[in-house]
C-alpha positions as CSV (number, residue, x, y, z in Angstrom):
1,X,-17.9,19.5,34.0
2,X,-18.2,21.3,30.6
3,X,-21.0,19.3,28.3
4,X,-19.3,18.3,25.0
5,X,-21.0,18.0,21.5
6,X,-20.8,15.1,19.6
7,X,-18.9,15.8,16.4
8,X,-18.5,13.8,12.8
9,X,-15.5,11.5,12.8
10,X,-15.1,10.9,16.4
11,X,-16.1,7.8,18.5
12,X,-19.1,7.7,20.9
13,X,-19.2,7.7,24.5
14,X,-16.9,5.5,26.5
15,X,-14.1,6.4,24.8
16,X,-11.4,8.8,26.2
17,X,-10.0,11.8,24.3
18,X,-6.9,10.7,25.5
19,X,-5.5,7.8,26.6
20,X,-2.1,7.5,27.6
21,X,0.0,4.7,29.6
22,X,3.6,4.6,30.6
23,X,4.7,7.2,27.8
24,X,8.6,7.0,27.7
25,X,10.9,9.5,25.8
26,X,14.5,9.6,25.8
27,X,17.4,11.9,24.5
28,X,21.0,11.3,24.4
29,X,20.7,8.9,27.7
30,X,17.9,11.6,29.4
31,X,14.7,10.6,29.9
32,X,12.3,13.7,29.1
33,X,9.0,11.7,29.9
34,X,9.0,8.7,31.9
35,X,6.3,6.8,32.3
36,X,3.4,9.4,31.9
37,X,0.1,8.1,32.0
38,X,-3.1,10.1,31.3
39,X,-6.7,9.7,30.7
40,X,-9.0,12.8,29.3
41,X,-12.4,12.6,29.0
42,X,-13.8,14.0,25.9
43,X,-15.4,18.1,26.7
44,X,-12.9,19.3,29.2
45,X,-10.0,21.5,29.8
46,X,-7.1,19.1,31.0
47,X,-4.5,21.4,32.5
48,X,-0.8,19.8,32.1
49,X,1.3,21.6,34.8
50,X,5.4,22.1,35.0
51,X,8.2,23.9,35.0
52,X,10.3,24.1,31.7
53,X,12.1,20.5,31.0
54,X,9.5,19.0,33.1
55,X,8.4,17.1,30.1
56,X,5.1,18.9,29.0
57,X,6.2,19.9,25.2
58,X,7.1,16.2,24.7
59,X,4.2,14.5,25.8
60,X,2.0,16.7,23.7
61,X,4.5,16.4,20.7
62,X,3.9,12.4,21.6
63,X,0.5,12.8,21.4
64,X,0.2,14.6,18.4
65,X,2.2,11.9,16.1
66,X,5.5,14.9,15.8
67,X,7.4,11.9,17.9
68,X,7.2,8.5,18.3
69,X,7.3,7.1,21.8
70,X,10.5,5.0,23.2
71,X,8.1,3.0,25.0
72,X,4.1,3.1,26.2
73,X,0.7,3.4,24.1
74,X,-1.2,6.9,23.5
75,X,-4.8,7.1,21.9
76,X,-7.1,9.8,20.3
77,X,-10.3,9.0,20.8
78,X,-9.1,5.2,20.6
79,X,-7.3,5.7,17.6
80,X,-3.6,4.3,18.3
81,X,-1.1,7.5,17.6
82,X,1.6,5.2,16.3
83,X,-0.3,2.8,13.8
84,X,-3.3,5.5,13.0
85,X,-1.3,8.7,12.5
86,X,-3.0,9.8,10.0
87,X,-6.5,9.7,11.3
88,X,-5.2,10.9,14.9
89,X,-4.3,14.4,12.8
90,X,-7.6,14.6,11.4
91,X,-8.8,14.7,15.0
92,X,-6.4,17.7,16.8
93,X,-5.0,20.7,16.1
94,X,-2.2,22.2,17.9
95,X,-0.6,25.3,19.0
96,X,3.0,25.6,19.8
97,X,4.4,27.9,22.3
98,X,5.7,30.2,19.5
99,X,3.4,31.6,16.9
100,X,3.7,29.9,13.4
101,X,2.5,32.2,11.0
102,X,4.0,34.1,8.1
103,X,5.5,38.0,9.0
104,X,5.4,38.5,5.7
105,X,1.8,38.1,4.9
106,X,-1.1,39.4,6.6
107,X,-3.9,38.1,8.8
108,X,-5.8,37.0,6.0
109,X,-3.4,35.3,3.5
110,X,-2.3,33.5,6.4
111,X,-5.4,31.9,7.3
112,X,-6.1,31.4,3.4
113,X,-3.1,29.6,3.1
114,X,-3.5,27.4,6.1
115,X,-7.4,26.2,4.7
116,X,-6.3,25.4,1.2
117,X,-3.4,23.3,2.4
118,X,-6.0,21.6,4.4
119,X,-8.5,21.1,1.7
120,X,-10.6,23.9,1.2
121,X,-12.1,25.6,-1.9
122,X,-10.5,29.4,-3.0
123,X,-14.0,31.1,-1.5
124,X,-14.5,28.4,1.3
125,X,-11.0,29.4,2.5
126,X,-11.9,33.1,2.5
127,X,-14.8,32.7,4.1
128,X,-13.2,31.0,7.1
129,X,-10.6,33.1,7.3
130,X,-13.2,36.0,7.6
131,X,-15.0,33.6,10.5
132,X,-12.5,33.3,12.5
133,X,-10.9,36.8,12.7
134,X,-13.9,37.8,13.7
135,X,-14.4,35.5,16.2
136,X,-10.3,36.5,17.5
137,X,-11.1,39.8,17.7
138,X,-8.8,40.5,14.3
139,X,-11.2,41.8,11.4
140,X,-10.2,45.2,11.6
141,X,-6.3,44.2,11.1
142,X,-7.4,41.9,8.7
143,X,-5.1,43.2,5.9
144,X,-2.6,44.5,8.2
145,X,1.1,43.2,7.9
146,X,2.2,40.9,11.1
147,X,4.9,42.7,11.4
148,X,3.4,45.5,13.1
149,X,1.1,42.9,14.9
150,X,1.5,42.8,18.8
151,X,2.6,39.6,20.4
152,X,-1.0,39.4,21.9
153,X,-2.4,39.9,18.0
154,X,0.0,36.9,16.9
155,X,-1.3,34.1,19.5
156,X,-4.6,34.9,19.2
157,X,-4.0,34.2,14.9
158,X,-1.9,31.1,15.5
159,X,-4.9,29.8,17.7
160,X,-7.5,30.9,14.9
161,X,-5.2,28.6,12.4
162,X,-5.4,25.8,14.6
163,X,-8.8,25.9,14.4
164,X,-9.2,26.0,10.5
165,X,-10.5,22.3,10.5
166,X,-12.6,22.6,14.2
167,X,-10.4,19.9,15.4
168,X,-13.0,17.8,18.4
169,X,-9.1,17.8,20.2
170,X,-6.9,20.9,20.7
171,X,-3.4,21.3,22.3
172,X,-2.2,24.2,23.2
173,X,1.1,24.3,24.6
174,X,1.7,27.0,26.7
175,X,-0.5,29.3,24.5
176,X,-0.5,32.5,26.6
177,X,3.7,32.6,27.4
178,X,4.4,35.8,27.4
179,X,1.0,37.9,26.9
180,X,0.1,40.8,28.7
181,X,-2.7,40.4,31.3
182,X,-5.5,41.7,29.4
183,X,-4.7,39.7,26.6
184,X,-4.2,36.2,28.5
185,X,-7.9,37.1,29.7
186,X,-9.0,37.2,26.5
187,X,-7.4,33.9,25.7
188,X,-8.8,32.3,28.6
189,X,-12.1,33.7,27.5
190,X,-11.8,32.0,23.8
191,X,-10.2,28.3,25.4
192,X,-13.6,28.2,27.5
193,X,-16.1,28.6,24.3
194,X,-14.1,26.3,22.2
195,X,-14.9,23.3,25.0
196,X,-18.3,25.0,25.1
197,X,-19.0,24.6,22.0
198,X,-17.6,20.8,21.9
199,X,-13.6,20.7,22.0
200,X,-11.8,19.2,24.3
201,X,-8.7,20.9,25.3
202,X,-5.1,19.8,26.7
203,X,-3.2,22.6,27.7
204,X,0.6,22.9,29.1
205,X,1.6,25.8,31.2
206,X,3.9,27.3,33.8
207,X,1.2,29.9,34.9
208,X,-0.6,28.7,38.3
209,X,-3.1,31.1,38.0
210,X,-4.3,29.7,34.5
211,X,-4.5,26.2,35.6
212,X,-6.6,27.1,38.5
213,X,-8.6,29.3,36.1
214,X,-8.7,26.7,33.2
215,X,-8.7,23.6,34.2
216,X,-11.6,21.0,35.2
217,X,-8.5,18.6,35.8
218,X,-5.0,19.2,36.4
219,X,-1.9,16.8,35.9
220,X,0.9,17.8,37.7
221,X,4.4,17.1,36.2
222,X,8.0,17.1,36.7
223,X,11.0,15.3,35.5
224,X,9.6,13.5,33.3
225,X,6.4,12.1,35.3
226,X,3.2,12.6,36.8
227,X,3.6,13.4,40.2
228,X,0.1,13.9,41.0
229,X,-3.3,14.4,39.2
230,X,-7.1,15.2,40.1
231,X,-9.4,18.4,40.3
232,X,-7.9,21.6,41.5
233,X,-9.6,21.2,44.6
234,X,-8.5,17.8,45.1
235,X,-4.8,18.4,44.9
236,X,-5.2,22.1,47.0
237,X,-7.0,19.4,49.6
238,X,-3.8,17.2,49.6
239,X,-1.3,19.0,50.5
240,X,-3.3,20.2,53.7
241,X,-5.5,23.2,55.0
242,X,-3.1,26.4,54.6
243,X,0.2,27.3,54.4
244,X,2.6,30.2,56.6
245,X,3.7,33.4,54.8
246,X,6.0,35.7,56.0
247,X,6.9,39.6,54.6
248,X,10.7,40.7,55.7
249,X,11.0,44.2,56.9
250,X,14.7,43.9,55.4
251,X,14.4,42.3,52.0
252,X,18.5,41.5,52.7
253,X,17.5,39.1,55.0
254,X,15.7,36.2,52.2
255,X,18.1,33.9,52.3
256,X,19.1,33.8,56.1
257,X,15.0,33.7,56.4
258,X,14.6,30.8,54.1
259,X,17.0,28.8,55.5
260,X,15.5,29.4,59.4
261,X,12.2,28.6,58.0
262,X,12.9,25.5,56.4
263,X,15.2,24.3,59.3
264,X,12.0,24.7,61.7
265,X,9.3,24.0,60.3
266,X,10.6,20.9,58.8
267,X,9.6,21.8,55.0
268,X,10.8,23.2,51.5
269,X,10.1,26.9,51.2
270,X,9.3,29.2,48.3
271,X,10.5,32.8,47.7
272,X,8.3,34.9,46.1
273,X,9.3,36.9,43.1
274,X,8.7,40.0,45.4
275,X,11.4,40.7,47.3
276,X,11.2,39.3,51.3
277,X,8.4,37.1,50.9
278,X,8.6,33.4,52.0
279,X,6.1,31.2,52.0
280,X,5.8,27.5,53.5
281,X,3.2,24.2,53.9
282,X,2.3,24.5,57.8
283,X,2.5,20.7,58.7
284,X,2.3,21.5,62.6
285,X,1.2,24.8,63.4
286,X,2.6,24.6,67.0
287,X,6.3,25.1,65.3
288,X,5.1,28.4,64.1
289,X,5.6,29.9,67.6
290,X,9.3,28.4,67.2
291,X,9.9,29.7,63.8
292,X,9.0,33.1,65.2
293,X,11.7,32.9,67.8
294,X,13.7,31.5,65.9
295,X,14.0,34.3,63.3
296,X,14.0,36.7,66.2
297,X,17.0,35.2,67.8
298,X,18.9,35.6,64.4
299,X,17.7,39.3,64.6
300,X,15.0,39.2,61.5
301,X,12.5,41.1,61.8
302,X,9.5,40.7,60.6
303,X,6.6,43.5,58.6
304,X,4.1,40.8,58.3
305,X,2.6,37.4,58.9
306,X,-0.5,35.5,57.3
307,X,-1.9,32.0,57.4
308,X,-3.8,30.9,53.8
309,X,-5.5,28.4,52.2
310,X,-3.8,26.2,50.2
311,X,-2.8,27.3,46.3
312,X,-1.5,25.8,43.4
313,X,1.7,27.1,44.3
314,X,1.9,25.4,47.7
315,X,0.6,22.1,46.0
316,X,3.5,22.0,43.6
317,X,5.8,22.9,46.2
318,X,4.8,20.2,48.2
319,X,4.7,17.8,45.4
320,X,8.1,18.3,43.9
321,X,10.1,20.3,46.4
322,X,10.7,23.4,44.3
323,X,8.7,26.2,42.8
324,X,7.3,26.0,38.9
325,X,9.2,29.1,38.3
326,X,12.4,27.9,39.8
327,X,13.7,25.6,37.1
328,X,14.5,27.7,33.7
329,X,16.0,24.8,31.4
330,X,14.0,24.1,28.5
331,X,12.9,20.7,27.3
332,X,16.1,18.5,26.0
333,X,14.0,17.4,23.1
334,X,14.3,20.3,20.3
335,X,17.2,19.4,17.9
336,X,16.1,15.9,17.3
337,X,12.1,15.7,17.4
338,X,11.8,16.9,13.6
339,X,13.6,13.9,13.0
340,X,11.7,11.5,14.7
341,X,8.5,12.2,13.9
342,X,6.3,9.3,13.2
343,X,5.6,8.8,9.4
């Protein structure tokens, strides 16, 4: 567990960063959340997993006072986000999954901008601006125009504009969507010294790899509610000790594959993004020898087969019956949650 620093404004110990209990949103008859409950202690990385529609954007949106619940209680650092709106926005920032900053201006103006809407003095503002382009990695395209700013460039200068007022509570939803490699390490690298240095963090994503890298706790959600929740190495430990994967010699053969695989073993399946990969929970690792003659009866052959330790992949599987990736609808929320904000 990451230590956290006390900061002005925010409660002492005992109280959670986040408290949340039977969160209920609902749009045109669907239910996007559904009873979410969630408790963060203050200094962590809380990692909010799901595919898209799963709920994630509208919890945090919830949380952050840009909609008012249907039903259920949420609190920032005990402060009700309903009757207290106002201080609950003094204590987060957030970062949406799209970057929110002016084309038209550069790095700098930008972050001027944001600190003198948010109080600041003329200098004071340009003094934080400088700060925190230097602490992104940005100084040197400080006066540059955004529009020839890569996508990598623009997420790390949203995030810096989040942090304008050191918020002791960030959410980022989804911050790293569609970043190059490289440049989702160096997110990754800035999340961890903002809880170092005494945020606490709630971050949404689709990328299995991130929560595992991320996250001292994970929530695990979909349709709407929390299917599971604890440390990574609690929910890898639930769904059991490894899992079967196979590698077609005839990429052709997926589907007929998936189907055998499922029908034998007795359990949902994911394909991999490569082409003729499978992989399965092994429940009962006798049926493997079944499977195996099963798919060589149908005239599949195989170019390779491995047993591994659980992943985050295999635990969502497991949980919900389909891969993160496999679901592409977005959350049903957009056209209305402007209007609903709480006042």
């Amino acid at each position: 567990m990451k230590q956290t620093q006390h900061r002005k404004g925010v409660p002492d110990g005992g109280v959670w960063a986040i408290e949340a209990r039977g969160l209920v949103k609902a749009f045109g008859g669907s239910r996007a959340v559904d009873g979410v409950n969630l408790q963060v202690k203050p200094g962590m990385i809380y990692g909010v997993l799901g595919p898209n529609g799963a709920g994630k954007t509208t919890t945090i949106r919830m949380l952050a006072t840009l909609l008012k619940p249907d039903a259920g209680t949420a609190r920032i650092f005990g402060h009700d986000v309903v009757k207290e709106p106002q201080v609950v926005r003094q204590l987060i920032g957030v970062t949406g999954q799209y970057a929110s900053v002016d084309e038209s201006l550069s790095a700098t103006e930008n972050l001027v901008i944001f600190s003198r809407l948010l109080g600041l003095g003329r200098a004071e503002a340009r003094q934080k601006a400088a700060e925190l382009l230097e602490e992104f990695g940005l100084s040197e395209a400080a006066k540059r125009p955004l529009k020839h700013f890569s996508g990598g460039m623009r997420r790390r200068l949203d995030l810096a504009a989040s942090l304008i007022a050191q918020p002791p509570l960030l959410f980022l939803d989804e911050p790293t969507t569609g970043l190059d490699p490289r440049t989702r390490n160096q997110m990754w690298e800035t999340i961890r010294r903002l809880v170092q240095t005494g945020s606490t963090v709630l971050l949404t994503t689709q990328y299995l790899e991130e929560a595992d890298q991320l996250a001292d706790r994970i929530a695990v959600i979909d349709r709407g509610r929390v299917v599971a929740e604890g440390t990574v190495d609690d929910l890898k430990a639930s769904v059991g000790t490894s899992s079967l994967h196979l590698a077609l010699l005839r990429p052709q053969d997926a589907a007929s594959a998936r189907r055998i695989v499922e029908r034998v073993l007795q359990v949902p399946s994911a394909l991999s993004p490569e082409a003729g990969r499978i992989a399965a929970p092994m429940g009962d690792a006798d049926r493997v020898a079944d499977l195996l003659i099963a798919l060589r009866e149908a005239g599949i052959p195989l170019a390779g087969l491995s047993v591994q330790k659980p992943t985050l992949d295999e635990v969502f599987l497991t949980l919900t019956g389909h891969g993160v990736k496999e679901e592409d609808s977005e959350d049903t929320e957009e056209p209305a949650y402007r209007e609903e904000a709480v006042r």
